[in-house]
C-alpha positions in Angstrom: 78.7 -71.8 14.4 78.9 -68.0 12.8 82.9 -68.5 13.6 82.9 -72.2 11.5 80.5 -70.7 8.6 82.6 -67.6 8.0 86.1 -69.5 8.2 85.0 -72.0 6.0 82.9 -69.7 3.3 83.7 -66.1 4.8 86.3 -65.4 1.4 83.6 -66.2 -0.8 80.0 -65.2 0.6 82.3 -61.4 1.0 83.6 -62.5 -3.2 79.9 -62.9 -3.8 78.7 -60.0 -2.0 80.7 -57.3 -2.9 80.9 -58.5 -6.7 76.7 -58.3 -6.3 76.7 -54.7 -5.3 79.3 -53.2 -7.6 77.0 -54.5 -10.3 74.6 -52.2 -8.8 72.4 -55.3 -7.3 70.3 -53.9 -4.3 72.5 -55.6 -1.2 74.7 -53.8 0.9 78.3 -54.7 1.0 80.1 -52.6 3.5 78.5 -55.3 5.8 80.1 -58.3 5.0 83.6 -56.8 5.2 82.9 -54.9 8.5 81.6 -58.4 9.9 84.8 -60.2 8.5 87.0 -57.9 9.8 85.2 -58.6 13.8 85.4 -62.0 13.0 89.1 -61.7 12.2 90.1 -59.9 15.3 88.2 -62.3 17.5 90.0 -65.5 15.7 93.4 -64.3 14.8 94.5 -68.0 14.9 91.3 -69.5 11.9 89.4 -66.7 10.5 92.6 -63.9 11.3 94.5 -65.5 8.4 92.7 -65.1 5.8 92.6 -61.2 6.2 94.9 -61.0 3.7 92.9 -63.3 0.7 89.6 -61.6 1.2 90.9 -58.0 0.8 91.9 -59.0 -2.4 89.2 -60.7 -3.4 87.4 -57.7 -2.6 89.1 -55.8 -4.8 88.9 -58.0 -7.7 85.1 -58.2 -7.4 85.0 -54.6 -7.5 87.2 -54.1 -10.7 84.6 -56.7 -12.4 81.4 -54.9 -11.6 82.8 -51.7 -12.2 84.7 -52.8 -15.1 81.0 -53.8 -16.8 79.6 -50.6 -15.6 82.4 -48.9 -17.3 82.3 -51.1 -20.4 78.8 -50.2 -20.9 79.5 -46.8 -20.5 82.0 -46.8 -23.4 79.7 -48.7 -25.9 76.3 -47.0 -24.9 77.4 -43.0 -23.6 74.8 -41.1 -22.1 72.1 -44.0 -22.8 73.5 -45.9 -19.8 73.5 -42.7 -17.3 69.8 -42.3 -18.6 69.2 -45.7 -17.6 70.9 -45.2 -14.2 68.8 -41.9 -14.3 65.6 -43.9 -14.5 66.1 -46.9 -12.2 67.5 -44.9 -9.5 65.5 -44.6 -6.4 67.1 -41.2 -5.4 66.1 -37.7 -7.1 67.2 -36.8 -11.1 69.0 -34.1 -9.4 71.5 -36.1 -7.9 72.5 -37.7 -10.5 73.1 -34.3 -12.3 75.1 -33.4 -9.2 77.3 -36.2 -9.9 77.8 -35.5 -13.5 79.0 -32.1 -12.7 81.5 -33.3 -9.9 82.6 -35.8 -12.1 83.3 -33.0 -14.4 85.1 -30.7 -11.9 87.0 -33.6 -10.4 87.3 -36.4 -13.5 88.3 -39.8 -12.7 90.3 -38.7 -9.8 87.0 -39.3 -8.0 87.0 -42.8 -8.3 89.5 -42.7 -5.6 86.8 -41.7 -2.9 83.5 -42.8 -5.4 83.1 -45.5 -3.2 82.5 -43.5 0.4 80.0 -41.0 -1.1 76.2 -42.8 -1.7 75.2 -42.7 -5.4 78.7 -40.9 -6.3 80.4 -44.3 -7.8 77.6 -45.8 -9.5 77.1 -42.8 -12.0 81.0 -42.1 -12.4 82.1 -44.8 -13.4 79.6 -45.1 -16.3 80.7 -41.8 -17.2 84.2 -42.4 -16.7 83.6 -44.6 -20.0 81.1 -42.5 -21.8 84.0 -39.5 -21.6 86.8 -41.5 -23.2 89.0 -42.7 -20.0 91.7 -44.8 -21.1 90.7 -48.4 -19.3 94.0 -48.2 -17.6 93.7 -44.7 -16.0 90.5 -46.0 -14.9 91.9 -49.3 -13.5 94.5 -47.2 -11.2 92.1 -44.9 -9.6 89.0 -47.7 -9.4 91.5 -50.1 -7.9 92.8 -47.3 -5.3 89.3 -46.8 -4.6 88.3 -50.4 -3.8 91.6 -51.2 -1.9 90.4 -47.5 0.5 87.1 -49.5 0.9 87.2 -52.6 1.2 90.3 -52.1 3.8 88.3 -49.3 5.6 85.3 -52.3 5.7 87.8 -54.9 7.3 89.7 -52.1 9.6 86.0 -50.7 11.0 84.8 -54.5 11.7 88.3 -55.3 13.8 87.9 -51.8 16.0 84.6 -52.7 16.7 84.9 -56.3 17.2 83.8 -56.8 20.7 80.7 -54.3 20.0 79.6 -56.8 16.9 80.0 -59.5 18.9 77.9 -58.3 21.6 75.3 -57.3 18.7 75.4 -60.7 17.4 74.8 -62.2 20.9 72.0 -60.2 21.3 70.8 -61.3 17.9 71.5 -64.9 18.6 68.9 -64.9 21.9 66.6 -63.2 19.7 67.1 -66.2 17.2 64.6 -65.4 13.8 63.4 -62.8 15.2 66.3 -59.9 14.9 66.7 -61.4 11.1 63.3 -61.0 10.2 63.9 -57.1 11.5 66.4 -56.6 9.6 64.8 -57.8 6.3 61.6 -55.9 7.2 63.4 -52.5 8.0 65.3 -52.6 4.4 62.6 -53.1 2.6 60.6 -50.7 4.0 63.9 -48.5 3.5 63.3 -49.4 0.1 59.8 -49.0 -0.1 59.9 -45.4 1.5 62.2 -44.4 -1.2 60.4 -45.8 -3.9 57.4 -44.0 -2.7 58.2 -40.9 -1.8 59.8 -40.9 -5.7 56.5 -41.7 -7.3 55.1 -39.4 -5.0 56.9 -36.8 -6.3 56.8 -37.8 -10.2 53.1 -37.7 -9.7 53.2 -34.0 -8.1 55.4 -32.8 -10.7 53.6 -34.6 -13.9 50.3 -32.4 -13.6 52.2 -29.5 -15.3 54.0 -30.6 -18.6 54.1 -28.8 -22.7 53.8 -31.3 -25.0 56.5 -31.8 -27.6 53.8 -31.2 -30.7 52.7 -28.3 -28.4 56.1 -26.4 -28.4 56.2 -27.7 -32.0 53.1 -25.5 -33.3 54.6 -22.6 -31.0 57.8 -22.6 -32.7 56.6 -22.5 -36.0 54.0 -20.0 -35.3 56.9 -17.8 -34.9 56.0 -17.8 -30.5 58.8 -19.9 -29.7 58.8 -19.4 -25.8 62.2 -18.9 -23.6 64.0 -22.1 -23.9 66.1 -23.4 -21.2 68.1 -26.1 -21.4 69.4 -27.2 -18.0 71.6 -30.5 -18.5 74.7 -30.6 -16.6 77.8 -29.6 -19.0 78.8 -32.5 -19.1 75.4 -34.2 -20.5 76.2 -31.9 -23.0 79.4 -33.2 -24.1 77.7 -36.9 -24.6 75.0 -35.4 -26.3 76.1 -31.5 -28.1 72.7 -31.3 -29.8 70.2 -28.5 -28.6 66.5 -27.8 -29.2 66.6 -24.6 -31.4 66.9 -21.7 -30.0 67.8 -23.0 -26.5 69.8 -21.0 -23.6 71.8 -22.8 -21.0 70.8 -22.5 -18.1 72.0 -23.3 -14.3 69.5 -23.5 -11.3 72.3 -23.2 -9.4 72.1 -19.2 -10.9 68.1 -19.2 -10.2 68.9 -15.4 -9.1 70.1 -14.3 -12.3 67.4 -16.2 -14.6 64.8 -14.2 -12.7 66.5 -10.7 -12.6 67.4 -11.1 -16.1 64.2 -12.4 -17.4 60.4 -11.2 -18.0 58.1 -12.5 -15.4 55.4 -12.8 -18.0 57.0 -14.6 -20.4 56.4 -18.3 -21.5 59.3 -20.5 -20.3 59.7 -24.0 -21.0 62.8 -25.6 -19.8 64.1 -29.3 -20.5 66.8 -31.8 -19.4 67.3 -35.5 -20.3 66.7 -37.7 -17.3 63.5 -39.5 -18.7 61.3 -38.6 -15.6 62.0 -34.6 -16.1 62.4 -33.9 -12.6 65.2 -31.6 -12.6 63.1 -29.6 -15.3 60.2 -29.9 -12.9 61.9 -28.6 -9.6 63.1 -25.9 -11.7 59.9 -24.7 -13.0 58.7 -24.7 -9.7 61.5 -22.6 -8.1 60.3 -20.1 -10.9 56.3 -20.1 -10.4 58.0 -19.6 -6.8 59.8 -16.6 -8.1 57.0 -14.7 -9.8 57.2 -16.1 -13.3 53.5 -16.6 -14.3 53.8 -19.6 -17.0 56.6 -22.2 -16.7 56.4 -25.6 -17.9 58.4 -28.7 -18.2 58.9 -30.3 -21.5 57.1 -34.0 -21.2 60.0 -36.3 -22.4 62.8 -33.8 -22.4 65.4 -33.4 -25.3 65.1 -37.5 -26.2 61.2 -37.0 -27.0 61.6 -33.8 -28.9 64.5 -35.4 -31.2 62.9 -38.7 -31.6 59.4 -37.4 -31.9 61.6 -36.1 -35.8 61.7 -32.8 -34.8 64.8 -30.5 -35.8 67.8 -30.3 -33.2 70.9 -28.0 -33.5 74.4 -29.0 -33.0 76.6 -27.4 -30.0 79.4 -25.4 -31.7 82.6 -25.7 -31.0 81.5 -28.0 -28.1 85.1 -29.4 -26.3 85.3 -33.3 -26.8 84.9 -35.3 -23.4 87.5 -34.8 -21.0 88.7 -36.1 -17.7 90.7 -34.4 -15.2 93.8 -35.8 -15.5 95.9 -36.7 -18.8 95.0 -39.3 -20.4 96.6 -38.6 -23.6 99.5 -40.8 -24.4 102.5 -39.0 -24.2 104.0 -37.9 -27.5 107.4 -39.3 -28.7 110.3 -36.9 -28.4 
């Protein structure tokens, strides 16, 4: 029955699948293609021919989700990474990660965005936001998905007669092994989502207000100001709070040897639920310093609360790692 239902709709439940998750719906799609690929090894004959076709159609369902995720990227910049930055069920600071290897590595990394969790569904936005031509993009997102989807398909015919033993096992447990399967990703899901409130809520007890830092700054008491977004937030958005140091928590060493213990720090970012700003101030109470705070709302609540912002000078435009300037006429 599994061998009839995937020859006759196999190519387009994987279409369907795969198109699903690059839009960035919660369903797995390594799956499908790892189960096709068994399937084809076991039915060279039916299900084998169609190899071909579905590797394709994998790839062309990745292009379209990716190519909306990049689309959105280009029209709405850093407002779609703060979007990704607030629906995302894994730490702010991950997605900061990914901005800066994005940065190191530009859209090269769409080549191997695919095989690293959380990696492709922030760099491709960005790959947008930074000003990648649509073709460069195409070339290295399309080498990407054709890695994938035929690493997918080559896994599933390796491993064939160990799925189908799986599946044999599954089929004399009948509803049963289904309805494990369901419960264990959601609680996946609910474990994540959990354990992120969990720590919002931690972190949220501590916060300056924007009017507070407000009334400090024009009391002439502006505190230490540290500005932690990645440098390449910076480039989508080249507007400081005044008076504002960068700083890197990846340098916590240096903040604290260079800096009073006793003076008032208040450091920002612009993920909307401030953790990065929050696990920093902590590593610093940690380190001695006796009054560090998070700024509630980050850089977006100070500058749309009216409050006065500073442009970056001479900030580089956005740039990608490899050319993607057209190449002049001799």
């Amino acid at each position: 029955m599994l061998h009839d239902l995937v020859e006759q709709y196999g190519p387009a439940l994987v279409f369907a699948n795969v198109l699903a998750a690059s839009l960035g719906l919660p369903v797995p799609a390594m799956p499908a293609l790892v189960l096709f690929g068994a399937m084809a090894a076991m039915h060279p004959g039916s299900v084998g021919t169609q190899l071909a076709p579905v590797l394709i159609l994998s790839i062309f369902a990745t292009l379209i989700g990716d190519s909306a995720w990049f689309l959105a990227g280009r029209l709405y910049g850093g407002n779609t990474l703060k979007t990704i930055c607030r629906l995302s069920l894994s730490r702010d600071t991950c997605v900061k990660k990914t901005e800066r290897f994005f940065g190191r590595w530009g859209v090269r990394v769409l080549a191997v965005a695919k095989f690293v969790p959380g990696l492709s569904i922030v760099s491709i936005p960005m790959a947008g936001a930074m000003g990648t031509r649509y073709r460069t993009f195409l070339t290295y997102d399309s080498i990407g998905a054709a890695l994938w989807s035929g690493t997918g398909l080559i896994i599933g015919a390796l491993f064939a007669q160990q799925i189908d033993m799986l599946f044999g096992i599954a089929g004399r447990l009948g509803r049963t092994a289904a309805l494990v399967v369901v419960v264990l990703l959601l609680a996946y899901a609910t474990y994540r989502w959990v354990r992120r409130r969990q720590l919002i809520a931690k972190l949220a007890s501590a916060r300056i207000e924007v009017d507070e830092l407000a009334v400090l700054v024009a009391a002439g008491k502006t505190p230490v100001l540290f500005d932690i977004r990645s440098n390449e937030k910076r480039k989508l958005d080249p507007f400081v709070i005044p008076g504002s140091e960068f700083a890197d928590e990846r340098q916590l060493d240096e903040i604290v040897a260079r800096y009073p213990h006793d003076q008032k720090v208040v450091i920002y970012c612009s993920c909307p639920n401030e953790i990065s700003a929050a696990w920093m101030a902590k590593q610093l109470n940690e380190a001695g310093f006796a009054d560090v705070l998070p700024l509630r709302g980050g850089m977006e609540a100070w500058r749309d609360s009216g409050k006065p912002v500073d442009a970056l000078p001479n900030m580089p435009p956005p740039h990608v790692a490899v050319d993607d300037v057209a190449p002049k006429a001799v």
